[in-house]
VMD Tcl script that draws the C-alpha trace (Angstrom):
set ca {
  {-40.63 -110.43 -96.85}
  {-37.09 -111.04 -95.65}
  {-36.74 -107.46 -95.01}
  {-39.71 -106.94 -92.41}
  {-38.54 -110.16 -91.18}
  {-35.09 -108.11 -90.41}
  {-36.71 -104.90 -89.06}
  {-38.75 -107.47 -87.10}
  {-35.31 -108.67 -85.08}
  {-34.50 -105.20 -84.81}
  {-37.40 -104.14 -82.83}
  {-37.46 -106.99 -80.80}
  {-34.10 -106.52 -79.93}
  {-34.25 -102.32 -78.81}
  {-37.26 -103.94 -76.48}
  {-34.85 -106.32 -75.32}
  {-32.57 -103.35 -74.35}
  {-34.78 -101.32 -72.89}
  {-36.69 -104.36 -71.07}
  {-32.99 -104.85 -69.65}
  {-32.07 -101.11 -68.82}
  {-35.65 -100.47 -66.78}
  {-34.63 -103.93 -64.85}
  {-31.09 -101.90 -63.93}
  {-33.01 -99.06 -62.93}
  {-35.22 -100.65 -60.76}
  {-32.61 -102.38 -58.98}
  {-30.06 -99.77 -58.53}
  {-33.37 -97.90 -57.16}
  {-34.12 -101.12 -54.43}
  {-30.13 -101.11 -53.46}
  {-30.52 -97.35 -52.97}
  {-33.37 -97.77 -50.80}
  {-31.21 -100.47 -48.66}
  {-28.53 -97.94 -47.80}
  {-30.86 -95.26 -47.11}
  {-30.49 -93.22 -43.92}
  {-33.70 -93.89 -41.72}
  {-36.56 -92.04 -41.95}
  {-35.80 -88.54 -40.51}
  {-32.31 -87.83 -41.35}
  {-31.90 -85.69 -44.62}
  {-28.31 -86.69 -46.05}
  {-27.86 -83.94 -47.61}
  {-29.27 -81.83 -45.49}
  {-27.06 -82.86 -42.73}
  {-23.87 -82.59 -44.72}
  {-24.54 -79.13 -46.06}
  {-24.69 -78.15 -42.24}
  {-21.36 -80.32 -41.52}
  {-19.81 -78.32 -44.31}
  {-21.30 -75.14 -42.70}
  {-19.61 -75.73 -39.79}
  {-16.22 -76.72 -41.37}
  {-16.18 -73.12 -42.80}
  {-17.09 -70.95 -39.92}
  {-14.31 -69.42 -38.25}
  {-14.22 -69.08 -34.54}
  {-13.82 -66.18 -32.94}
  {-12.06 -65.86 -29.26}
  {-13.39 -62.74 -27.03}
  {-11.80 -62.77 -23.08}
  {-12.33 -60.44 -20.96}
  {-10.33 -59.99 -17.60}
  {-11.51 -58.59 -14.35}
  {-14.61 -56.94 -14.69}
  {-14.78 -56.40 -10.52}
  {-18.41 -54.88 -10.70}
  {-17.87 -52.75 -13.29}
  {-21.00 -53.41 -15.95}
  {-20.69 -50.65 -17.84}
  {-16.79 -51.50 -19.10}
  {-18.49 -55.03 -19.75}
  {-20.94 -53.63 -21.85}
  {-19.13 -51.47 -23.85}
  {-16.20 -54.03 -24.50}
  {-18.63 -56.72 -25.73}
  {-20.44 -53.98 -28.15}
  {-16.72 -52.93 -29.27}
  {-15.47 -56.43 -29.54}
  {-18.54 -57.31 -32.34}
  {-20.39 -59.43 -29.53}
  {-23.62 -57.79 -28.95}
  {-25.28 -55.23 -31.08}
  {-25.79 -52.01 -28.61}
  {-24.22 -51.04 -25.31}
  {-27.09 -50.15 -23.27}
  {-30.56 -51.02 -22.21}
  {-32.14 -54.34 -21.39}
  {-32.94 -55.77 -24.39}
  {-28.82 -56.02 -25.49}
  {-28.23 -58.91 -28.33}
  {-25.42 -61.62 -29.21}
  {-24.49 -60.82 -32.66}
  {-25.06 -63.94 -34.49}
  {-22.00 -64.40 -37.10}
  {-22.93 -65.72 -39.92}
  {-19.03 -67.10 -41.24}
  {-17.32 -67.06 -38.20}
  {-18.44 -68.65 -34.57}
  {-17.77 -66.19 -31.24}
  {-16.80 -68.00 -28.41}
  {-16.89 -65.30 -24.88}
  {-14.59 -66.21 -22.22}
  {-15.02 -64.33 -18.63}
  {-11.70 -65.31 -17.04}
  {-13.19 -64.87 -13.27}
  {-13.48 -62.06 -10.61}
  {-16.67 -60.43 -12.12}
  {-17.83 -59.61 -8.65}
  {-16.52 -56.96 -5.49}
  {-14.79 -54.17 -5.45}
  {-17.08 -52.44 -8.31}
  {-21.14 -51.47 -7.22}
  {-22.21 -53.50 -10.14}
  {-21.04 -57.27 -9.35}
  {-25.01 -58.44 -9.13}
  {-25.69 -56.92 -12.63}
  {-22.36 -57.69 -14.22}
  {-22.96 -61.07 -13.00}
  {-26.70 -61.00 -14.13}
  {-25.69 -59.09 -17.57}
  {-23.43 -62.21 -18.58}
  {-25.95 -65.18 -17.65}
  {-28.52 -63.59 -19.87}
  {-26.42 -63.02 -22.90}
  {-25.51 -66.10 -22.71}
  {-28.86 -67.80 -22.19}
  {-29.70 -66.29 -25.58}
  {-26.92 -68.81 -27.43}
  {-27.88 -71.89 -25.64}
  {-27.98 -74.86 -27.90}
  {-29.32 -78.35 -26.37}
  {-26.37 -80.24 -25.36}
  {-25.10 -76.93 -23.80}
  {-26.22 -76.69 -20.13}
  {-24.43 -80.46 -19.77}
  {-20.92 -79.85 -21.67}
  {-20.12 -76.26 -19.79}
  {-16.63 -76.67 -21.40}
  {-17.53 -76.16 -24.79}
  {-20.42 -73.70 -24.51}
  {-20.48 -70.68 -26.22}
  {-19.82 -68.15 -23.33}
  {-18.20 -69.50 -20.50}
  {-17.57 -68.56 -17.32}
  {-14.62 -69.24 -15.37}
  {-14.45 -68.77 -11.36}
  {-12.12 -66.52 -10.07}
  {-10.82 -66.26 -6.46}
  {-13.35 -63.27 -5.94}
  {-16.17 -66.23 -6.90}
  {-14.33 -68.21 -4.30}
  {-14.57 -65.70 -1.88}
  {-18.47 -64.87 -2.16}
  {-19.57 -68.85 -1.42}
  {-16.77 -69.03 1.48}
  {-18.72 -65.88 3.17}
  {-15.36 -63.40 2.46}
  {-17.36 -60.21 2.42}
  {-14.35 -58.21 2.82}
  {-14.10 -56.78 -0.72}
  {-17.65 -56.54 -1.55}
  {-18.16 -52.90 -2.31}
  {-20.73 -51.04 0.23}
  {-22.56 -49.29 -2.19}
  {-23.86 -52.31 -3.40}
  {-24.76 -53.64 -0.19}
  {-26.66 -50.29 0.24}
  {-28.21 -50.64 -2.82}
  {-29.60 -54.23 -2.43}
  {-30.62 -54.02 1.05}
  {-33.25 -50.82 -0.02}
  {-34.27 -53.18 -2.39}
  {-35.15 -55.78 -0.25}
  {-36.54 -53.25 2.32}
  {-38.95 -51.80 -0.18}
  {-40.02 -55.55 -1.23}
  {-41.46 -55.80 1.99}
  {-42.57 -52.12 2.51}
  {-40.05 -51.28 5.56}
  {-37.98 -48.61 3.61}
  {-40.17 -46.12 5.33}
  {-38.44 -47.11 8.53}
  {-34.97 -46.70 7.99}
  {-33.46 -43.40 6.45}
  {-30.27 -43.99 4.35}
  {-29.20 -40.33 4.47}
  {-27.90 -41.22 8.18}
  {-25.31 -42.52 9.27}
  {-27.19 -45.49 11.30}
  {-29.17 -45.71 8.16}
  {-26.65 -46.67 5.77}
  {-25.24 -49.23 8.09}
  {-28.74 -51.17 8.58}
  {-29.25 -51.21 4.40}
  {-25.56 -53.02 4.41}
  {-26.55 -55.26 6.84}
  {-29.87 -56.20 4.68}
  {-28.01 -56.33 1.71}
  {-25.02 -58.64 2.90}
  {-27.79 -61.21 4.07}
  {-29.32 -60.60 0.47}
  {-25.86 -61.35 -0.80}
  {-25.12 -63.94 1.13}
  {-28.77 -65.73 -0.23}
  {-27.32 -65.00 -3.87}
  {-24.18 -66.99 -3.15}
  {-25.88 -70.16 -1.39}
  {-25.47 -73.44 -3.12}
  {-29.14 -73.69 -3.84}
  {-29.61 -69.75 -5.45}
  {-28.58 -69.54 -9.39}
  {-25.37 -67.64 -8.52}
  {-24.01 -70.31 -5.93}
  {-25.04 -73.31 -7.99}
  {-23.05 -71.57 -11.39}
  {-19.67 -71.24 -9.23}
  {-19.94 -74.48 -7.82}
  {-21.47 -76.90 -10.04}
  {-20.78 -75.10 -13.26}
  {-17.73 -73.58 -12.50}
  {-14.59 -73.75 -14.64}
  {-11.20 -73.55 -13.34}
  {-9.48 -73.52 -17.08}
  {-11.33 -73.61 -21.04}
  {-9.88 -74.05 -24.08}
  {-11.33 -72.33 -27.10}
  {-9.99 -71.20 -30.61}
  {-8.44 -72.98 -33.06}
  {-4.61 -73.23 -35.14}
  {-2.67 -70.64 -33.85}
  {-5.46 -69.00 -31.98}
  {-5.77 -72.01 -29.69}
  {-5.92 -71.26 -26.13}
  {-6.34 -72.17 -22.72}
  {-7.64 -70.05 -20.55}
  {-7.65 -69.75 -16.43}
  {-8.06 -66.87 -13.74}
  {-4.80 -67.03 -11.96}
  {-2.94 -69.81 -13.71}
  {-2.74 -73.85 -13.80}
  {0.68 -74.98 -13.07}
  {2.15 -78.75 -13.04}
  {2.52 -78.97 -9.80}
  {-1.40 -78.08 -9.41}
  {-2.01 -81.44 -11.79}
  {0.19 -83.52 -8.96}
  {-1.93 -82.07 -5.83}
  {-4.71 -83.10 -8.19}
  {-3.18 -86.84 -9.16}
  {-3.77 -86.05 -12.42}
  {-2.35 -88.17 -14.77}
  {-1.37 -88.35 -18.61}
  {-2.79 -91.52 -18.91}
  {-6.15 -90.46 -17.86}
  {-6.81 -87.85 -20.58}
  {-5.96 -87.61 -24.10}
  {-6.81 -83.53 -25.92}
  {-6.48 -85.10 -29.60}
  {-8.93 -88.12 -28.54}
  {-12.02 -87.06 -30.86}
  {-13.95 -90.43 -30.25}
  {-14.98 -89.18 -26.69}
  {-12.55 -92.70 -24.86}
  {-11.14 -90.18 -23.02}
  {-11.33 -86.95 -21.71}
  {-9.07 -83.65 -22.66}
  {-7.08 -81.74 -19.26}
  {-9.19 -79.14 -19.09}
  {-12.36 -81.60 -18.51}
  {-10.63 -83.33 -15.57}
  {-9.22 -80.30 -14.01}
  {-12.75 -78.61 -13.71}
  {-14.31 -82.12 -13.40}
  {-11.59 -81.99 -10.04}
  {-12.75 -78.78 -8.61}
  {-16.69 -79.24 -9.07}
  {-16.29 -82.50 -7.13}
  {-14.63 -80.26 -4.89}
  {-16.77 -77.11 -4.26}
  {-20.55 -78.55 -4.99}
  {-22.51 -78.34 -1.79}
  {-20.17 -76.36 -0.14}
  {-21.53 -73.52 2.49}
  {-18.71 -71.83 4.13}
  {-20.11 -69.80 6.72}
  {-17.13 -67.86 8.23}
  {-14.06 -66.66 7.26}
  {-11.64 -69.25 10.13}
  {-9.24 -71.37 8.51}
  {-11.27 -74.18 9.56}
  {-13.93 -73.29 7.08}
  {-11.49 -72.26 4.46}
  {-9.76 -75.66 4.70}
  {-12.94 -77.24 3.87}
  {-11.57 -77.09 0.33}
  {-8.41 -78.15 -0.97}
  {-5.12 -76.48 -1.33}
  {-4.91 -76.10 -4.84}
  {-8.37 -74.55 -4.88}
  {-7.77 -72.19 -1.69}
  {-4.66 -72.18 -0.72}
  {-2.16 -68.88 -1.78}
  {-0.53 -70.80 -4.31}
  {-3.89 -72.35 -5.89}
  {-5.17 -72.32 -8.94}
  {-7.19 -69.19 -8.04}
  {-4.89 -67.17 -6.09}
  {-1.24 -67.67 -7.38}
  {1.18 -64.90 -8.70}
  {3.84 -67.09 -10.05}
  {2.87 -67.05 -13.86}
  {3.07 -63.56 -14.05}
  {6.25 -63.72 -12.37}
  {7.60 -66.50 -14.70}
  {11.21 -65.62 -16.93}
  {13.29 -67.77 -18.49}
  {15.72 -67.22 -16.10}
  {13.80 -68.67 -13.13}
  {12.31 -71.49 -14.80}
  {8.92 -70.17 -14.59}
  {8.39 -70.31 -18.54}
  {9.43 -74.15 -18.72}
  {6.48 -74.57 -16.51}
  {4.06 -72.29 -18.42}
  {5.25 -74.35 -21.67}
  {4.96 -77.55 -20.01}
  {1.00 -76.71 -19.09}
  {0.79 -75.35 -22.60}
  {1.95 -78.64 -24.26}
  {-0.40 -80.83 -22.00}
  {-3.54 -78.80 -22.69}
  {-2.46 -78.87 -26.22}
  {-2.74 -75.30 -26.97}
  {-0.64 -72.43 -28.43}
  {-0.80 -69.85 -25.04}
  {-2.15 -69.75 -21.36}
  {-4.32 -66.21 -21.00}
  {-5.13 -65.89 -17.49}
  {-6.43 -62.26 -15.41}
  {-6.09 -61.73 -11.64}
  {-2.96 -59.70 -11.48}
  {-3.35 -56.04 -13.01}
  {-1.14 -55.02 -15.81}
  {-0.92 -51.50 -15.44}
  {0.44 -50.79 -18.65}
  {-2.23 -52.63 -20.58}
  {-2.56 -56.30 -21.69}
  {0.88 -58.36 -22.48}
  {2.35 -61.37 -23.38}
  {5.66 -63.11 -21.81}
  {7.54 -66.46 -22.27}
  {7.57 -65.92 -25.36}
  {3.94 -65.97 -26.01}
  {3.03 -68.87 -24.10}
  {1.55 -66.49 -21.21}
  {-0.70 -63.60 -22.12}
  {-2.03 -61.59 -18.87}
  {-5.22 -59.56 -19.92}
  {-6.12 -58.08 -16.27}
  {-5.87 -54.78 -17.91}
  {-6.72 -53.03 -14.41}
  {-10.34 -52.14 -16.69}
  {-13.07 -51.75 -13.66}
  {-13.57 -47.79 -12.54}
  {-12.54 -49.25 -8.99}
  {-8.97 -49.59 -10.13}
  {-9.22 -46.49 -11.57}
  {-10.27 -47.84 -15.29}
  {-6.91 -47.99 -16.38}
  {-6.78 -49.76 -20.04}
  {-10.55 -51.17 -20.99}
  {-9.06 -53.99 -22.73}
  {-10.42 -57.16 -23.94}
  {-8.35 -59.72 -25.54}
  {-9.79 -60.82 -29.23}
  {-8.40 -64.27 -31.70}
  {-9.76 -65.19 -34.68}
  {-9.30 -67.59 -36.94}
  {-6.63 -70.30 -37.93}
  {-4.21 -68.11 -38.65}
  {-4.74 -64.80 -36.26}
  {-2.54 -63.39 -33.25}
  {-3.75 -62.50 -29.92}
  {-5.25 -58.68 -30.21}
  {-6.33 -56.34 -27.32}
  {-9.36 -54.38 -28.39}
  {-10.38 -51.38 -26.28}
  {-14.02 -49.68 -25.64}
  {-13.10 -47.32 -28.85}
  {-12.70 -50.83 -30.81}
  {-9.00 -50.19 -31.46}
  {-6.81 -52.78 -31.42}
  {-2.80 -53.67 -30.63}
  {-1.11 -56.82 -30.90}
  {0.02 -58.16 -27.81}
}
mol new
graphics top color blue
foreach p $ca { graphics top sphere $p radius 0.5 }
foreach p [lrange $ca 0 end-1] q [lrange $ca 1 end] { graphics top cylinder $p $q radius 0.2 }
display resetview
């Protein structure tokens, strides 16, 4: 009888146990339910995209001045990995699967070339095909971005002087055979021809109005400097070139932007700077070509020295003191390099200052004679600024 009292303790006491160990389970289980997320957000789910991201690599494409030549934009995105064919209308971003592409456009897609309107139109809709929400209101950190050149400037001050008149030909017998009146004008004469470029330069002109998709992206979208890439591949990039004494026209500041402020207190350089010139340009309808009109918009923005019209970066040395002020921009943007187009490189893309300024106006549109069909190509932490031609070969620069 003692005994089965004994075994009698004994089983009392493993219920006792596992009495107590369901009670821990339970409420481990309620304070697990306390610091739950909210009904909606998958933990884990999130993180495993947060980790995604952390391991993509980004990618940096520019390319320089296209000046209405599509079919040297087409091919350099296709050879560059960016889109998966060179022609027809039905082109596609390559989406990367371990590495993000970021496009840069450095400005001066339009005159000179017959193709500005489809260059122009060829960009917006690859890049309408990588729009993420959030996108159309940070324009600094979309995917493909498009910076104004002083070309850009030109079309919404109505500067017609460089617009090439085979396009102007071209859209004004579209627009006549809209409305059914090609019949009446013959564009083998001489008369002819001259009528079509006065239809298509008011057709232009619409394009370029601050109402019309074209005006509104140089205005109120417009970018006078971006910075994309990351570790060594870090760069800002511009048309003509941002120099300090651009930031003192502006009254810009140190104290008013911070680039390694992640809690979003502040904003980084190139936010302010472009923040600077939409204030600037939105609204504005030149409508002649007097200095009046022209003085409409600041200095720095239009004047020869501006930020869209200067030649002193590529004209920078060490001797001069140029470089200190390249190096000086670079340190306040808080990048490794300034890349900026507008003056041609006849010899191909190149880097001076030792490194701090690469110039990728490569000369590439047919109305320059296609010289080198460059673009310039980063990628990852560790990579070095490449130019990749239309063959996809590539050079360090």
């Amino acid at each position: 009888m003692k005994k089965k009292r004994k075994s009698g303790k004994d089983g009392s006491l493993l219920k006792d146990v596992v009495a107590i160990g369901i009670l821990i389970c339970f409420f481990l289980f309620v304070v697990s339910l306390y610091f739950k997320e909210p009904r909606g957000q998958r933990v884990f789910v999130k993180t495993k995209t947060e980790k995604n991201k952390k391991r993509l690599k980004t990618k940096v494409i520019a390319i320089g001045d296209v000046h209405g030549d599509e079919d040297v934009l087409r091919r350099l995105l296709f050879a560059t990995g960016a889109t998966d064919k060179v022609l027809g209308e039905d082109v596609k971003w390559v989406k990367e699967r371990n590495e993000r592409t970021v496009l840069v456009q450095t400005g001066d897609v339009v005159d000179r070339g017959k193709d500005s309107i489809g260059s122009f139109t060829f960009i917006r809709d690859i890049r309408a095909q990588v729009l993420v929400p959030g996108d159309e209101d940070d324009v600094d950190r979309r995917q493909i971005r498009l910076l104004v050149g002083n070309h850009e400037l030109m079309a919404i001050q109505a500067d017609y002087r460089f617009v090439a008149k085979e396009e102007l030909v071209a859209l004004g017998e579209a627009q006549m055979e809209k409305y059914g009146e090609q019949v009446k004008i013959h564009p083998d004469s001489t008369i002819g021809k001259k009528a079509l470029q006065k239809v298509g330069l008011l057709r232009w002109k619409k394009l370029f109005a601050p109402d019309e998709a074209f005006g509104k992206e140089i205005r109120e979208f417009g970018s006078v400097v971006t910075v994309a890439g990351e570790g060594n591949c870090k760069s800002a990039f511009s048309h003509a070139g941002v120099l300090p004494e651009h930031l003192k026209e502006m009254k810009i500041r140190s104290e008013d932007y911070d680039n390694t402020d992640d809690s979003g207190l502040k904003k980084s350089l190139d936010k302010v700077i472009n923040e600077h010139y939409r204030n600037s340009s939105k609204g504005v309808q030149m409508s002649g070509n007097s200095w009046q009109e022209r003085s409409r918009l600041p200095s720095w923005i239009n004047g020869g020295d501006g930020v869209f019209w200067t030649r002193e970066p590529p004209d920078a040395s060490e001797t001069n003191g140029g470089c200190d002020k390249i190096k000086e921009i670079v340190d306040l943007l808080g990048v490794k390099r300034m890349v900026i187009g507008h003056t041609v490189q006849w010899q191909g893309m190149n880097s001076i200052c030792g490194g701090k300024l690469v110039l990728i106006d490569s000369g590439m549109s047919y109305a320059y004679g296609g010289r080198k069909r460059e673009a310039f190509v980063c990628e990852g932490v560790n990579g070095v600024p490449m130019a990749v031609d239309t063959n996809g070969k590539s050079r360090r620069i």
